[in-house]
C-alpha positions in Angstrom: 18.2 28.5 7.1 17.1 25.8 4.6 17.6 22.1 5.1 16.9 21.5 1.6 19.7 20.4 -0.4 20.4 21.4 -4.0 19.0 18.1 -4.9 16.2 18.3 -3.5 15.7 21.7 -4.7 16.5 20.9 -8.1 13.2 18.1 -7.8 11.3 21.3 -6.8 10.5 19.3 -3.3 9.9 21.5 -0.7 9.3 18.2 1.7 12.5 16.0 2.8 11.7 12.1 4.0 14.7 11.3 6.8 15.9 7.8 7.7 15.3 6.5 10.9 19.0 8.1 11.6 18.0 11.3 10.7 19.6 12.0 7.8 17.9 13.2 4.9 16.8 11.2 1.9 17.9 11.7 -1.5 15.6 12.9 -4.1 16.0 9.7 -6.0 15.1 7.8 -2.8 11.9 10.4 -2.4 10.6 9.7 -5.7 10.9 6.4 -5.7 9.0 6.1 -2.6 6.2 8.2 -3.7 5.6 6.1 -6.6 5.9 2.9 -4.9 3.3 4.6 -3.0 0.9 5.9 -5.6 0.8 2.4 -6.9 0.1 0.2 -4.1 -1.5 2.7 -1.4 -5.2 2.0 -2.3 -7.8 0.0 -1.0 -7.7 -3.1 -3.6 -4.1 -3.6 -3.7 -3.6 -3.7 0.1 -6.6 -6.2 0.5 -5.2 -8.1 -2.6 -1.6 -8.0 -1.1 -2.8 -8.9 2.4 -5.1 -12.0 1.1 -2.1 -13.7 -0.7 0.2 -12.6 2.3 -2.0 -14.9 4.4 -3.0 -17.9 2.0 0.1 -18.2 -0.1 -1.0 -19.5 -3.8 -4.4 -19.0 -4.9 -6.3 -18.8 -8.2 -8.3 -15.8 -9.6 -11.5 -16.7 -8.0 -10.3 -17.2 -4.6 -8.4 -14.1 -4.2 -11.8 -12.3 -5.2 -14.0 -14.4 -2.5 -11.4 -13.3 0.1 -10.6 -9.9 -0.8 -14.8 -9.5 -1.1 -16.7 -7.5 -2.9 -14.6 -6.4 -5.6 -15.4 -6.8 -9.4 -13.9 -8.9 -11.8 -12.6 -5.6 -13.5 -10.7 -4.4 -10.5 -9.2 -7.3 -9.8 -7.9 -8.3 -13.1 -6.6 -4.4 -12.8 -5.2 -5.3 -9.6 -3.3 -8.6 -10.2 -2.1 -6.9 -14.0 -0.4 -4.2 -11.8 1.3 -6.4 -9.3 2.5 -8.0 -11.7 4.1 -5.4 -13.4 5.6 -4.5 -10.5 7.0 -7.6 -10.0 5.1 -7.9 -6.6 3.4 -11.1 -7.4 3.7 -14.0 -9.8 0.8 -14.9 -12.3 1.6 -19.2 -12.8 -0.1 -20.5 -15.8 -0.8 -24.4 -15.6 -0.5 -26.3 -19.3 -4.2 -28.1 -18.6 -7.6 -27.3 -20.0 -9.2 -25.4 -18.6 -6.2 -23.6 -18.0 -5.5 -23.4 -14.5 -3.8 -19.3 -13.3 -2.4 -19.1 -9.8 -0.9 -15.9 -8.2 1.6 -15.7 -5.2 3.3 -13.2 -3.8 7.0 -12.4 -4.7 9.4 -11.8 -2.3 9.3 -8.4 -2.9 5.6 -8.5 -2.3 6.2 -10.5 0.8 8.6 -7.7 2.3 5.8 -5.0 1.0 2.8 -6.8 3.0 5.1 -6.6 6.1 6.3 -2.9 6.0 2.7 -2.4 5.3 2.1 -4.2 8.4 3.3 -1.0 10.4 0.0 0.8 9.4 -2.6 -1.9 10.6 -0.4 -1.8 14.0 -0.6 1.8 14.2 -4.6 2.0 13.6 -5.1 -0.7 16.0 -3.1 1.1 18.6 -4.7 4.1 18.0 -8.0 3.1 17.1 -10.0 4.9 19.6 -8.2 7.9 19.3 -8.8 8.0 15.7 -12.8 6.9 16.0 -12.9 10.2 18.5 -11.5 12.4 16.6 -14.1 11.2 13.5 -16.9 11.4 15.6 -16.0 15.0 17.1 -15.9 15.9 13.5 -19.0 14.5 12.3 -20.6 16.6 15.5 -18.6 20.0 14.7 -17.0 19.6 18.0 -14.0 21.6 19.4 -11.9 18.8 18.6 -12.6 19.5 14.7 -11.7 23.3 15.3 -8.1 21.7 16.3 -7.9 19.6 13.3 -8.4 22.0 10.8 
């Protein structure tokens, strides 16, 4: 028997997120969550969310010292998107030079701590997770399982 819903068979999802009561999800609910996902899921936005989680205001500059190593490019990409997403607020000072700041929202804020979860989890399972890499990288039998 199905669990799918005609909801969530009308979205053409085959996968159904549950609450932490068990319950399924809506397709509305899904969707939205893999979008929030497939914008802020990568490498530069976590480090940029995380940096401004921990410092509160900064300017341009600074958020690209303590992010490191990102170009100028990515992060004006970066910031742009959070922005859009009304994750962070870009402050523009009336001086000359003009003088930008960013700081999280409180949407952003919330974000940076459900995010918080996956740091948690790697750390708890760090040497699990280094294992099962290195038994991949060496072909083995713990890669056989994996796959």
């Amino acid at each position: 028997m199905s669990r799918l819903s005609n909801a969530h068979q009308q979205a053409g999802r085959r996968v159904i997120f549950s609450g932490e009561d068990g319950r399924p999800s809506s397709p509305e609910v899904d969707t939205l969550v893999l979008e929030v996902l497939s914008r802020v899921a990568d490498k530069w936005t976590m480090c940029v969310l995380e940096v401004l989680s921990q410092h509160g205001v900064l300017r341009f500059t600074r958020i690209g010292e303590l992010v490191g190593s990102i170009s100028q490019r990515m992060l004006t990409k970066t910031l742009r998107q959070l922005e859009a997403d009304g994750l962070l607020i870009r402050t523009v000072h009336p001086e000359v030079p003009p003088r930008v700041e960013y700081q999280l929202t409180e949407l952003g804020d919330s974000l940076c701590a459900a995010f918080c979860g996956v740091w948690l989890w790697a750390e708890a399972h760090e040497p699990e997770l280094r294992a099962l890499r290195e038994a991949k990288k060496s072909g083995g039998p713990e890669a056989a399982a994996g796959d």
